[in-house]
C-alpha positions in Angstrom: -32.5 -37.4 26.4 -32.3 -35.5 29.7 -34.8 -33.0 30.5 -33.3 -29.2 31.0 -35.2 -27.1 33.6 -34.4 -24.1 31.7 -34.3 -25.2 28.1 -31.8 -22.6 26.2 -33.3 -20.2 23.5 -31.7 -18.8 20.2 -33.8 -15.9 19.0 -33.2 -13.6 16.7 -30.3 -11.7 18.7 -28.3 -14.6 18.7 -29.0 -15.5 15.1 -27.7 -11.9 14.3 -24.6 -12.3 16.2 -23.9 -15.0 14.3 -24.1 -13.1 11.4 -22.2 -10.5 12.5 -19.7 -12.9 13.3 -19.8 -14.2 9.8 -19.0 -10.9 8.2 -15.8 -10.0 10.9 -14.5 -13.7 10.2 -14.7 -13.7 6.6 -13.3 -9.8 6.4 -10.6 -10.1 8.6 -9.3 -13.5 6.5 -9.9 -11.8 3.5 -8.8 -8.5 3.5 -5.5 -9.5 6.1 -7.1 -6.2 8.5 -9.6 -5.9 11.5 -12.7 -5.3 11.2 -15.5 -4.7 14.1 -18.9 -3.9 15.0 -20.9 -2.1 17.1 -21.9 -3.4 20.7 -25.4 -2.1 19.9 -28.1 -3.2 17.5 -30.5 -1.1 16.3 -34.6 -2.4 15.6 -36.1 -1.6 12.5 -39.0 -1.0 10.9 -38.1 -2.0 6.9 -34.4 -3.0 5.3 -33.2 -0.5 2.7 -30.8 -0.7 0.0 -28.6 3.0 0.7 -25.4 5.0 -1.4 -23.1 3.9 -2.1 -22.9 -0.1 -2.8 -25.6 -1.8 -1.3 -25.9 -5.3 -1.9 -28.7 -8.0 -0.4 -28.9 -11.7 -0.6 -32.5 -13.9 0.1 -32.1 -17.1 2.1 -34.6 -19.5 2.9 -34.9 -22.8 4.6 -35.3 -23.6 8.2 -36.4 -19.8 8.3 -36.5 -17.1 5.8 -34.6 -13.8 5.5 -32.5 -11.2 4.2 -29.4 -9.3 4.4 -28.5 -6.1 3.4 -24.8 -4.9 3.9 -24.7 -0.7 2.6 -21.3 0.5 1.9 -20.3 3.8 2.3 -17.8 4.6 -1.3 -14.7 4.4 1.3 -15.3 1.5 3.0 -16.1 -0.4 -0.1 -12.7 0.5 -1.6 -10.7 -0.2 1.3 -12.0 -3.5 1.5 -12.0 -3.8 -2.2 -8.2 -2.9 -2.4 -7.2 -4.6 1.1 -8.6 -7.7 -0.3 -7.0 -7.8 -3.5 -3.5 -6.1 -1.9 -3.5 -9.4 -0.1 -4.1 -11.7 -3.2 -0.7 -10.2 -4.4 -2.0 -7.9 -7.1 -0.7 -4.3 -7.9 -2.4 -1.4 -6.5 -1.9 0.0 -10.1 -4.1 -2.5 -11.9 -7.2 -2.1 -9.1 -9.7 0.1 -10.0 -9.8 3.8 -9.2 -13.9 4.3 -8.4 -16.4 2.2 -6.4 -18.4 2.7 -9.5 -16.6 0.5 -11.4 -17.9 -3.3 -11.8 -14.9 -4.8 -10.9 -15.1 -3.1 -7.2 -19.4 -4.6 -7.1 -17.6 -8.2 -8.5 -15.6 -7.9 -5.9 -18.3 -7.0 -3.2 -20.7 -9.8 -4.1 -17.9 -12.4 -3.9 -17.4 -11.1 -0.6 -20.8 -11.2 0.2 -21.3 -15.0 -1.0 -18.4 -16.1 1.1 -20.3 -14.3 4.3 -23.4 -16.1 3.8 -21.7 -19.1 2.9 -20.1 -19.0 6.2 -23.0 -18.1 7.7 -25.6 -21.3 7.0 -22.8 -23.0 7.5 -22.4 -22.3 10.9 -26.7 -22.4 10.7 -26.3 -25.6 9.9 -23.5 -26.8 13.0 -25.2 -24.8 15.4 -28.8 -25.0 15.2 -29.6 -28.2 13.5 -31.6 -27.1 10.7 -30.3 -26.0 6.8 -31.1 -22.5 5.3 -30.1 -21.8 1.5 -29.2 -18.8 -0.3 -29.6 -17.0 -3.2 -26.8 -14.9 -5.5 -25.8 -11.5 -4.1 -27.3 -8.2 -5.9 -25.2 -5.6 -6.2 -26.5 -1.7 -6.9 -24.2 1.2 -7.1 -26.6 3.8 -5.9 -27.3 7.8 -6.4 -26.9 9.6 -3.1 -30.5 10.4 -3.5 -32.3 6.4 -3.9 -33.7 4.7 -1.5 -34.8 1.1 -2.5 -37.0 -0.3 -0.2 -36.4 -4.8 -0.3 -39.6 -6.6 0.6 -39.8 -10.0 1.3 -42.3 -12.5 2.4 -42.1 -12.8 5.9 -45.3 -13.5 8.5 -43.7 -11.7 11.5 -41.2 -10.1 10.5 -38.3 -8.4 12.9 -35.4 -6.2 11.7 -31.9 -5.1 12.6 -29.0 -2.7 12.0 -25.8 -3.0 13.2 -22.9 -0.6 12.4 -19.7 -1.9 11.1 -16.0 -0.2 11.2 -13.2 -1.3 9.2 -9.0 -0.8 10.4 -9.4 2.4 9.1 -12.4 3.8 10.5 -14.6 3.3 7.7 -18.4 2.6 8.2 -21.2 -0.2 6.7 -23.9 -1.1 8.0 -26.0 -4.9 8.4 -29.7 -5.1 7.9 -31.1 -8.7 8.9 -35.1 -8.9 8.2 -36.1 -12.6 9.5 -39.3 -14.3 10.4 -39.8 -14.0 14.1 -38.7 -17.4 15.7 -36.9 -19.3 18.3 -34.4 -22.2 18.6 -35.1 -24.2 21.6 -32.4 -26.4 22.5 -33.8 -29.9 23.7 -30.6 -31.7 24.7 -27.1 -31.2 24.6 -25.2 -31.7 21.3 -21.7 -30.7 20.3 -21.7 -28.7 17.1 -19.6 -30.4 14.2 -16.4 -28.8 14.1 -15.9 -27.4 10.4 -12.9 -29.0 9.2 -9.7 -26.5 8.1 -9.0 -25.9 4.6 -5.3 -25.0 5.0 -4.6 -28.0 7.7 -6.4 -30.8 5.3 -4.0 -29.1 2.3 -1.1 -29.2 5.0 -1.8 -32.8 5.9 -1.9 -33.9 2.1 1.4 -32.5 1.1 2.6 -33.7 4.2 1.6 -37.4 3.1 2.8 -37.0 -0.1 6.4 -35.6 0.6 7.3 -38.9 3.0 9.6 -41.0 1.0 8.4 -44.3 0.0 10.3 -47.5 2.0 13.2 -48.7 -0.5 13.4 -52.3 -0.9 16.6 -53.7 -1.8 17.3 -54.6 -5.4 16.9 -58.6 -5.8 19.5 -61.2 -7.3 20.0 -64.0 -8.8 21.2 -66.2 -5.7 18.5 -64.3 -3.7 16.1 -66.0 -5.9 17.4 -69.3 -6.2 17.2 -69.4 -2.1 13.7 -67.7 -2.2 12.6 -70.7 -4.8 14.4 -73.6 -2.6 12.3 -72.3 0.8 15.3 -71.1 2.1 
């Protein structure tokens, strides 16, 4: 192990960014459309569940936290209807209202798949293991305010605004334990293997012909028996 003058430190900026890069990755794959976010964070004092889909997830682990993703009505259709669109369904047969429970099934599956990504990447880059809990949904009244408290010694908060292709708005709330990640020797993070390629690779196997052997006969055999 070689000493670093100065060692390098994850705090809980960087964790956030990872986040955030959890929710573009996942959206933009899922939904076939950009999304983005906001170059500035903001610090706050408590994480609230707002109108009109807001849905949080518990992890715990390594370190313990929350997130809280609130989705304005729009926003939460567009996604919901971008991400089915691209599944090949019928804009007929989607839902008409982001009160419908088809649209919240839809936003916790979502939801699950960005913190999946997320303590997965936990996992690669910092070296320890964080696990999660099932997303809660709540389709909220314009005038409710739920207030989620955890457990957390020293706690630190964030907000980051979110825009979708079309302009849209949500917001990510991150409550965490305050902490830091202090790298003590260089490591390359596991690359996380491909899905798609792995699938690729397996048909590709399968579809090379096997080598033909040509069919045997009698005087063959009689040779083969005699050594010859």
């Amino acid at each position: 192990m070689i000493e670093q003058d100065k060692p390098v430190v994850f705090g809980t900026e960087d964790i956030l960014m990872s986040l955030c890069n959890s929710v573009t990755d996942v959206l933009n794959v899922a939904t076939q459309s950009q999304i983005r976010y906001s170059g500035m964070v903001q610090r706050i004092t408590k994480t609230c569940l707002k109108p009109d889909i807001g849905c949080f997830v518990l992890f715990d682990g390594g370190f313990s936290g929350l997130v809280v993703i609130n989705f304005s009505a729009s926003a939460a259709m567009e996604l919901y209807e971008t991400y089915l669109l691209s599944m090949g369904m019928a804009k007929e047969e989607l839902a008409s209202s982001h009160t419908a429970d088809e649209v919240s099934n839809v936003m916790g599956e979502l939801m699950n798949q960005i913190v999946g990504n997320f303590t997965g990447k936990v996992g690669r880059e910092l070296q320890t293991h964080i696990t999660q809990n099932q997303p809660k949904m709540l389709v909220l009244n314009k005038q409710v305010m739920l207030s989620v408290d955890t457990n957390l010694d020293k706690p630190e908060a964030r907000r980051v605004t979110f825009y979708t292709s079309r302009n849209n708005i949500f917001y990510l709330e991150l409550a965490i334990d305050r902490t830091e990640f202090i790298k003590l020797f260089d490591f390359d993070a596991q690359e996380v293997a491909d899905p798609d390629e792995l699938i690729a690779q397996a048909a590709s196997a399968k579809a090379k012909p096997a080598p033909v052997q040509a069919p045997a006969n009698d005087h063959d055999d009689l040779l083969n028996s005699l050594g010859m």
